[in-house]
C-alpha positions in Angstrom: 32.9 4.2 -11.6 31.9 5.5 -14.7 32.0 9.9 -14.4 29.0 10.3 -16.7 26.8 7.9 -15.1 27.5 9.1 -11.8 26.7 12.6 -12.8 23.8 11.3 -14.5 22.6 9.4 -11.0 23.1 12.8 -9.2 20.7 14.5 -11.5 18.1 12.3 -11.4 18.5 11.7 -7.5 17.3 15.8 -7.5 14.8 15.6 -9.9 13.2 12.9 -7.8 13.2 15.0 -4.6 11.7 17.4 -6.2 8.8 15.9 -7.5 8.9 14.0 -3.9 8.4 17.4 -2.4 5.5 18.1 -4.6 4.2 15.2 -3.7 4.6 16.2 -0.6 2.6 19.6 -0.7 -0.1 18.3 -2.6 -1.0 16.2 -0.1 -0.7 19.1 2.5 -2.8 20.9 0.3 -5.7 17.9 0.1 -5.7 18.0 3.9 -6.4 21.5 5.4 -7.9 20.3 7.8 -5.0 19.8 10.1 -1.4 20.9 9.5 1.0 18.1 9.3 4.0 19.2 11.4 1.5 20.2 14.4 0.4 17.2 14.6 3.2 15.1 14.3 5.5 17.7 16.8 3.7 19.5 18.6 0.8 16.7 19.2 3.1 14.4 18.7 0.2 11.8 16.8 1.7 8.1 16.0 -1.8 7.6 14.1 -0.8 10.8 11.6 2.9 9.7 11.8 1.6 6.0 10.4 -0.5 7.5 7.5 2.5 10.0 6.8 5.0 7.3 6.4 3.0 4.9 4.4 2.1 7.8 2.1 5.9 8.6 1.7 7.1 5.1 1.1 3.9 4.6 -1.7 5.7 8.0 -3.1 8.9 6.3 -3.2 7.9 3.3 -4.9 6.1 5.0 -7.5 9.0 6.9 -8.7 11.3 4.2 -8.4 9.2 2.3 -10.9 10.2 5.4 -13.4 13.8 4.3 -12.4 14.6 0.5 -12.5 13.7 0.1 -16.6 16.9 0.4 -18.7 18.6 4.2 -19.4 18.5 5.8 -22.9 19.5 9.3 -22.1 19.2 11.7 -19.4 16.6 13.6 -20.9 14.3 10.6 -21.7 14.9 9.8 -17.8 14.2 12.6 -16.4 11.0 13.0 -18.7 9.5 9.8 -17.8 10.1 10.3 -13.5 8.4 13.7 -14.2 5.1 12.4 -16.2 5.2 8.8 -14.2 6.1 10.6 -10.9 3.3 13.3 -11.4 1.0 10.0 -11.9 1.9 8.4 -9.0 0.9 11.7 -7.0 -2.3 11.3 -8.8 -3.3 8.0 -8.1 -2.0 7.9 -4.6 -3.9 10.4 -3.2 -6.5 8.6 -5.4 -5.9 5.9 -3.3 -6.0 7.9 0.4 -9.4 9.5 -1.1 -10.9 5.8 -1.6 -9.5 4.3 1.6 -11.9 6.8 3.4 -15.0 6.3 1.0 -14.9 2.7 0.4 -12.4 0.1 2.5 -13.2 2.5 6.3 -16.4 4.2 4.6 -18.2 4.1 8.8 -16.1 7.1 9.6 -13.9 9.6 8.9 -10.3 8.8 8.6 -9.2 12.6 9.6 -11.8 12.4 12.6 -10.0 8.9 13.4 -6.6 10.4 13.0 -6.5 14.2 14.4 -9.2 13.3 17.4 -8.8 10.2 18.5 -4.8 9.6 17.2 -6.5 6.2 15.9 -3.3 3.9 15.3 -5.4 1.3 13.8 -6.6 3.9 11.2 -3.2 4.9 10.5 -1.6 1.8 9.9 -4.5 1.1 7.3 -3.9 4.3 5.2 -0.6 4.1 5.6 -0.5 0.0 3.8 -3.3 1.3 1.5 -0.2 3.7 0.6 2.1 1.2 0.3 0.4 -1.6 -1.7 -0.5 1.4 -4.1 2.8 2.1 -4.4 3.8 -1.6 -5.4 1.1 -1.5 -7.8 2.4 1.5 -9.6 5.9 0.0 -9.1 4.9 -2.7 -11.3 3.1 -1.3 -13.9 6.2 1.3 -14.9 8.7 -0.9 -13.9 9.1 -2.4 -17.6 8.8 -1.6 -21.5 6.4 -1.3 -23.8 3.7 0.2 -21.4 2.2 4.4 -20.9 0.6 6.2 -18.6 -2.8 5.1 -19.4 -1.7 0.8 -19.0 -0.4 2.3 -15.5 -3.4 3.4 -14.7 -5.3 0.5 -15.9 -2.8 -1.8 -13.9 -3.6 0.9 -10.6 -7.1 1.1 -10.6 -7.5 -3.2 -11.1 -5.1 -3.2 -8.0 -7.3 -0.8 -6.0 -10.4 -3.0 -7.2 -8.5 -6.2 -5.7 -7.6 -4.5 -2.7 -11.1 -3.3 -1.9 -12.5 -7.1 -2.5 -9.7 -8.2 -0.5 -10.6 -6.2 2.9 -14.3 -7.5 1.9 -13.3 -10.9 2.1 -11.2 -10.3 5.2 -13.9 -8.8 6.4 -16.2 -12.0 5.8 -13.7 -14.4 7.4 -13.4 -13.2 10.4 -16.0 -13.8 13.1 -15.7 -9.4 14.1 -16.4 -6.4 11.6 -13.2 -4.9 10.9 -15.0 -1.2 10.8 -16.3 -1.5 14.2 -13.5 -2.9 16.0 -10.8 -0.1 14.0 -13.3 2.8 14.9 -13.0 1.3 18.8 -9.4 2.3 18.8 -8.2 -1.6 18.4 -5.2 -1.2 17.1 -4.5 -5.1 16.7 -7.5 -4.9 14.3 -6.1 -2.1 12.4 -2.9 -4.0 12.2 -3.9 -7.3 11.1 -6.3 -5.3 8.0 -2.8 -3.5 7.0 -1.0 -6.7 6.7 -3.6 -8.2 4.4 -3.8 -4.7 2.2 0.2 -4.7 2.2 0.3 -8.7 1.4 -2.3 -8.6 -1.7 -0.1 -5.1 -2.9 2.8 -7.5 -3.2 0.4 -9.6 -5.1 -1.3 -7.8 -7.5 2.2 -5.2 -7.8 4.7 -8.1 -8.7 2.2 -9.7 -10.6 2.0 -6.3 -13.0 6.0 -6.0 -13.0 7.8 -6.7 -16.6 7.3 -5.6 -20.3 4.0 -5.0 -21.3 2.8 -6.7 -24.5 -1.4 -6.2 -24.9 -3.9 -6.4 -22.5 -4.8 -9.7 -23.9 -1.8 -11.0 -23.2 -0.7 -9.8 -19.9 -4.2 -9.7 -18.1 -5.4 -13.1 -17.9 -2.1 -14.3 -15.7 -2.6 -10.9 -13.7 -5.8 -11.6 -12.8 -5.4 -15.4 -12.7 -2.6 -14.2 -9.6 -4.2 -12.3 -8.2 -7.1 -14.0 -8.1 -5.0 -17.4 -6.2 -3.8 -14.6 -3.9 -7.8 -13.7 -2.9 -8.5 -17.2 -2.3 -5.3 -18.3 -0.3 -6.2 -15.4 2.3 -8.4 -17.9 4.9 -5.9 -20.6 4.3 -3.1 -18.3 5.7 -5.2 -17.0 8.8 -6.0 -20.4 9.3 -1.9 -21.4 9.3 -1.3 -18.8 11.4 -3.9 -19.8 13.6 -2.4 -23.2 13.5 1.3 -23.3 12.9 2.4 -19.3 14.2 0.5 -19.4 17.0 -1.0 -22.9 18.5 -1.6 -22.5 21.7 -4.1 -19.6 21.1 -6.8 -18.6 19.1 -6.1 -15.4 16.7 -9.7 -13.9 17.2 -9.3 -14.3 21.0 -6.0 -12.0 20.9 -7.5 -9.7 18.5 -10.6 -9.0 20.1 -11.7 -11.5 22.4 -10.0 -10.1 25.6 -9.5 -6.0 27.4 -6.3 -5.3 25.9 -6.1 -6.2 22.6 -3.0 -8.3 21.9 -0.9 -6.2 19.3 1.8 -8.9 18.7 -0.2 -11.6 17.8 -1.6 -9.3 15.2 2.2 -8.2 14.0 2.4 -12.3 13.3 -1.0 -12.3 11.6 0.2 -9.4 9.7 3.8 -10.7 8.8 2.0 -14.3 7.5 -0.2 -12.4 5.1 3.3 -10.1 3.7 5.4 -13.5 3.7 2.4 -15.3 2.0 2.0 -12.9 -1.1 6.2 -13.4 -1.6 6.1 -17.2 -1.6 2.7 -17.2 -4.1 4.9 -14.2 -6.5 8.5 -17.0 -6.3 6.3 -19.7 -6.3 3.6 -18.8 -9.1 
């Protein structure tokens, strides 16, 4: 192994800590209104412990973005994780801020979270986080791009994902909202699959070397676009070919206890979906 390069790995592996850590605090600081290791120690909240994680992993894929392009020098790399990381902060808790006001706008995610320990809600922030996180992943990932293409690429993947839970929302025989603010976990579930599954989409579809914006966005959009209308046709497989002998709605909210696992498939078909539309198209 090359001495210089592993010193230079070492260097940057504590620069991004550090800017993980301010990630870290900003988000405590955004969210006074409970205090983080309470509730996942002492109250010991899974719903909190979802939202946390997903947050953290979005973190981590934002900053890896910064790291995966080729290396000039040390000092170039460490200046772009600094101004790309301190973006990603940005636009994820961006991203939290319009998961509460737009996709679960009926309530209040920290009333969902700290009161009721909603699981549902937490594994919805917590994919919002993560297909965020792709999205960023792929804008910074190549050449040729800056911080304001980033935050073009972010803020047409946040559009996309908004549409996406709409649509969701409009092929399935229950509202979303109403069965997520019951405590249905299931419901929660399947929504986070589908947010997680387009930010695979819309993410891989923004990874490479950016040329113009008349170049690159027609076959962003035109992906992301296939990956909006495919979404019934992959309930409807799963429905079909994942689980046949039972009806998906049923499992998710058609019976007392709603039926987790059959939403983990639901959820799984929607992640394995957006892979085989990225190899395939």
């Amino acid at each position: 192994m090359n001495i210089d390069r592993f010193i230079t790995g070492i260097i940057l592996i504590a620069v991004f800590f550090i800017i993980f850590f301010i990630g870290k605090l900003i988000n405590d600081l955004l969210h006074r209104e409970y205090k983080l290791t309470e509730e996942l120690v002492e109250k010991d909240n899974p719903a909190m412990a979802l939202a946390m994680v997903g947050y953290y992993f979005g973190l981590v894929l934002a900053l890896g973005g910064t790291m995966t392009g080729p290396h000039t020098s040390i000092v170039d790399d460490i200046l772009d994780l600094s101004i790309y990381g301190t973006l990603g902060i940005v636009l994820l808790n961006i991203s939290w801020f319009l998961c509460d006001k737009i996709l679960l706008y009926k309530f209040k995610l920290s009333d969902e979270l700290i009161r009721d320990k909603n699981q549902g809600t937490g594994a919805v922030i917590c994919a919002v986080n993560i297909a965020s996180g792709l999205i960023i992943f792929g804008a910074v990932s190549g050449e040729g791009g800056n911080i304001w293409t980033t935050t073009g690429f972010w803020a047409l993947g946040q559009l996309i994902l908004i549409i996406a839970v709409k649509v969701y929302n409009l092929i399935t025989p229950y509202n979303v909202h109403d069965e997520i603010e019951k405590d249905n976990v299931a419901a929660g579930v399947s929504v986070a699959g589908l947010v997680i599954g387009m930010g695979i989409v819309v993410g891989l579809a923004a990874q490479g070397d950016f040329s113009s914006w008349k170049e690159d966005l027609p076959p962003y959009l035109a992906i992301s676009l296939f990956g909006l209308v495919i979404l019934p046709v992959v309930r409807l497989l799963t429905d079909k070919i994942l689980l046949p002998t039972v009806k998906l709605t049923d499992e998710i909210v058609g019976q007392e206890t709603p039926n987790i696992g059959a939403a983990y498939i639901e959820a799984f078909s929607y992640i394995a979906a957006a892979f085989i539309i990225y190899w395939c198209v």
